[in-house]
C-alpha positions, 0 to 999 in steps of 0.5 A: 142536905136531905133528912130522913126519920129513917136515921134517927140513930145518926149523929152530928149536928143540925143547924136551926134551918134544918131543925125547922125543916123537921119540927115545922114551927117558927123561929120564936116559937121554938126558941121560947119551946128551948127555954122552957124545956118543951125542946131539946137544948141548943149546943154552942159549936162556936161564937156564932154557932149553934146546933142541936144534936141530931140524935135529939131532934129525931127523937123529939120528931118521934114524940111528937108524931106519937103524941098526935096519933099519926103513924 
């Protein structure tokens, strides 16, 4: 799967391993980022799955580039 900034407006859905591919940080930091609502909300797709809407990770992807005053 590849992922582009260049779609942020795409919908659907990713998976942790991917939303770790865009916001490289470990897995219990971003836990604890979710708990603390520094990072969007997880959306249960079932039982066993969650995901996190696209639209929010490219978004929060934006911000946090902007605020490091990296173009």
């Amino acid at each position: 799967m590849s992922i582009s900034f260049d779609q942020p407006e795409a919908t659907g859905f990713l998976r942790l391993p991917e939303v770790l591919k865009i916001i490289p940080v470990g897995k219990s930091t971003w836990w604890q980022g979710v708990k603390e609502g520094r990072y969007p909300r997880a959306i249960k797709l079932g039982p066993r799955t969650t995901a996190w809407s696209r639209a929010d990770i490219f978004e929060l992807a934006a911000r946090l580039k902007a605020e490091s005053g990296h173009v």
